[in-house]
N, C-alpha and C positions, 0 to 999 in steps of 0.2 A: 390501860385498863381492859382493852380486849385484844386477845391471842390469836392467833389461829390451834382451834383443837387441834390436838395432837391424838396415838395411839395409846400415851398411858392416859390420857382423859376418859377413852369410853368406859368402862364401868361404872365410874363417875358420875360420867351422865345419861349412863340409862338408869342408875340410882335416882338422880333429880327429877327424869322425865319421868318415872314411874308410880314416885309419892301420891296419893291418891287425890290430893289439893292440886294439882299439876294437872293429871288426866281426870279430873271433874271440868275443869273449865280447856280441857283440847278439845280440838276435832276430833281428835281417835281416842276412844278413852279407853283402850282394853290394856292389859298390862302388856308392855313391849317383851320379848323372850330375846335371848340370848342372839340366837342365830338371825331373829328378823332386827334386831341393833345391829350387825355384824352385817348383814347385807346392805343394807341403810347407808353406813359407812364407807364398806366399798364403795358403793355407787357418788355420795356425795364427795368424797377427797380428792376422786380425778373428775369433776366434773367442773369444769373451766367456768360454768353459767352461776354458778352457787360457792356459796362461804359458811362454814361453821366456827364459830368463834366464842373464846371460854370469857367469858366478866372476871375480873380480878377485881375485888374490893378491900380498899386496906392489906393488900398483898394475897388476901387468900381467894382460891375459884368459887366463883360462888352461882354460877349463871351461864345458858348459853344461846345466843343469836345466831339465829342463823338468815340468810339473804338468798333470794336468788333473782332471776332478769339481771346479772352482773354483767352480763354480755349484751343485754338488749341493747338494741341500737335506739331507741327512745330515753333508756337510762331512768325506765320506771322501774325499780327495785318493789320488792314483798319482803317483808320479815317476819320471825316472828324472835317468842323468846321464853324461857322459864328459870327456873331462879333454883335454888338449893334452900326451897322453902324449909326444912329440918333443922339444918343448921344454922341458918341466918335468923330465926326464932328463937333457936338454943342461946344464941350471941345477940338477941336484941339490936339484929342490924337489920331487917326485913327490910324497912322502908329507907334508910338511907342504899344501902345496894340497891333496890330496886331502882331509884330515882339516880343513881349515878349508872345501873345500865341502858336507861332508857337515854340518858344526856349522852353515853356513851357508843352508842348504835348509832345515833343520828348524825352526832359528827361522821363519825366512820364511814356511814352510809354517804354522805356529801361530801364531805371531806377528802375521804381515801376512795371510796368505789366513784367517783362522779355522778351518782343519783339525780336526777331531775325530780322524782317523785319517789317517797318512799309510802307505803304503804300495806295493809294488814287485815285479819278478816279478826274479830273476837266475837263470842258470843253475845246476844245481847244480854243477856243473865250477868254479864261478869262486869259490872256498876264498877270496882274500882280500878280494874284496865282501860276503860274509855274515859275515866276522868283523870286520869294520869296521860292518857294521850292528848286527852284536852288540855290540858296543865301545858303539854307541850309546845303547843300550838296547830296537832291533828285536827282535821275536821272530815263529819261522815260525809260521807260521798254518796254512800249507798246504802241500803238494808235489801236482805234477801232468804228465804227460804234452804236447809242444806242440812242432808242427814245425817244425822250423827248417831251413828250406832246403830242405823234402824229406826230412829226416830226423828220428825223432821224440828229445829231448832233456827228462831231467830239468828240470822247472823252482821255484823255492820262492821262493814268496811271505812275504815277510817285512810284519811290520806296526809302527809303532808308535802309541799311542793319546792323548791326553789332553781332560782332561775327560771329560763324560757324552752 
């Protein structure tokens, strides 16, 4: 269910990150350009600390996670994620994908990377992301102040743990 992106993925997913339901509820909302995905990229594929990884549901891309602290030596991972809101709407799969990438990340993240903690920042604004992490078994840890765009925006950190 999750990939490691590859080089014919990006268009793809700077199509998904850029849908305006997408960049309303990021941290960066401005539209991403060509060349700033393209650097982005560089830098994440040879970067040994971090993962980008495509969601497959029902065979087709639909999503992408990414991680990083893969290297930390505590094995607290950050994720985050976003989804091919367009077309998983068009196909009336929104919420089954969604709930199979988030089931999907977390194995992975404990599973395959060794994570002791995984964890995430979401706006507070964004009610059905912290109740699908709840649903998971995340729990806030924190809330904090953090500008976004210019403007400063609740934000809460959700965590979840396993092992010691």
């Amino acid at each position: 269910m999750l990939r490691p992106a590859r080089d014919a993925d990006l268009a793809t997913i700077l199509r998904w990150r850029n849908h305006p339901q997408v960049r309303e509820v990021s941290l960066t909302r401005h539209e991403i350009g060509a060349a700033e995905h393209a650097a982005w990229w560089a830098g994440v594929r040879v970067d040994p600390d971090r993962r980008v990884l495509v969601h497959e549901h029902l065979g087709q891309p639909c999503g992408v996670v990414t991680f990083s602290g893969v290297t930390s030596p505590d094995r607290a991972l950050t994720w985050g994620f976003y989804l091919d809101v367009e077309g998983l709407d068009a196909r009336r799969a929104l919420m089954p994908a969604w709930l199979s990438l988030e089931q999907a990340a977390i194995a992975y993240a404990f599973d395959t990377l060794g994570a002791r903690t995984l964890g995430g920042e979401t706006l507070a604004t964004n009610r059905p992301v912290l109740a699908l992490h709840r649903r998971f078994g995340f729990t806030i840890v924190r809330r904090y102040e953090r500008d976004v765009d210019g403007t400063p925006h609740q934000v809460v950190w959700t965590q979840l743990s396993r092992g010691t």
